[in-house]
C-alpha positions in Angstrom: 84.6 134.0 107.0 82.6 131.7 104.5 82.1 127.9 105.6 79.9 125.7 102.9 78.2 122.8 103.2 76.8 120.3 101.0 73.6 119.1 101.9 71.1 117.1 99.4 73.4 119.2 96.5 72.6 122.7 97.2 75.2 124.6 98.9 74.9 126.0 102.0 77.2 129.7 103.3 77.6 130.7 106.8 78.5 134.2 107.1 80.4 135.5 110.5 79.3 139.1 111.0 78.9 142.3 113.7 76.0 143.6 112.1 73.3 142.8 110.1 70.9 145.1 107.9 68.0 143.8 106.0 66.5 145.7 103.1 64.0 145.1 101.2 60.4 142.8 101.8 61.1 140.4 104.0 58.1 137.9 106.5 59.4 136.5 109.6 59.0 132.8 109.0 58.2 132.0 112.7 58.7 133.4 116.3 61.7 130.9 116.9 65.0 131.4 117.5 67.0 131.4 115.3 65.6 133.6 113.5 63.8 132.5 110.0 63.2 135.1 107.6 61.7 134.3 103.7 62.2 137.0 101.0 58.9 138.2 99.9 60.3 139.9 96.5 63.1 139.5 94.1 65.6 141.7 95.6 65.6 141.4 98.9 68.4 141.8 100.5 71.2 141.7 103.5 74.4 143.2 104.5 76.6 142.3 106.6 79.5 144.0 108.2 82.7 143.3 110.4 83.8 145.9 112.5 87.4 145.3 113.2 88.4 144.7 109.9 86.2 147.8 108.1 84.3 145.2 105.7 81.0 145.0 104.2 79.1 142.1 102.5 75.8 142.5 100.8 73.7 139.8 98.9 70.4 140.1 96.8 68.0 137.0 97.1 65.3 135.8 94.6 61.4 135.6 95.8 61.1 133.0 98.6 64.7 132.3 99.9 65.1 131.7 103.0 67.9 132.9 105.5 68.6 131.9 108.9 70.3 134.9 111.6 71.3 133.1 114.8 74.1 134.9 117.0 76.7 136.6 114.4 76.1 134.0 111.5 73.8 134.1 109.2 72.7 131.2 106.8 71.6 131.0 103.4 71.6 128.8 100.0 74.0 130.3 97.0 71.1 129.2 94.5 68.8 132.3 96.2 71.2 134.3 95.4 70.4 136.9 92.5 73.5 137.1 90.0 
């Protein structure tokens, strides 16, 4: 499920997952909730999968994107995306 949002022209995703695995560097942001993690090389990634259906999702980010993991979404800009 993909859900974007426009906010001050960059687009927002929300991804619905079961699981979530992150490769790559990555700093926790802050002890918060939700979670706040920032991509501390090019390449970073996530994946993300859904159990009932059998599918998996995986993204690579640039240097210092930013996603947010609260419950089974996670956030994130399509302009940190590497293409």
């Amino acid at each position: 499920m993909k859900i974007n949002n426009q906010t001050y022209g960059r687009c927002k995703t929300q991804k619905l997952f079961d699981t979530c695995k992150i490769t790559g560097r990555w700093k926790r942001a802050d002890n918060s909730v939700p979670r706040k993690y920032i991509a501390t090389e090019d390449g970073a990634s996530i994946e993300l999968s859904i159990m009932d259906g059998d599918y998996t999702e995986s993204f690579r980010f640039k240097k210092n994107s930013t996603i947010i993991i609260k419950d089974s979404i996670t956030e994130f800009y399509e302009r940190d995306l590497l293409r």
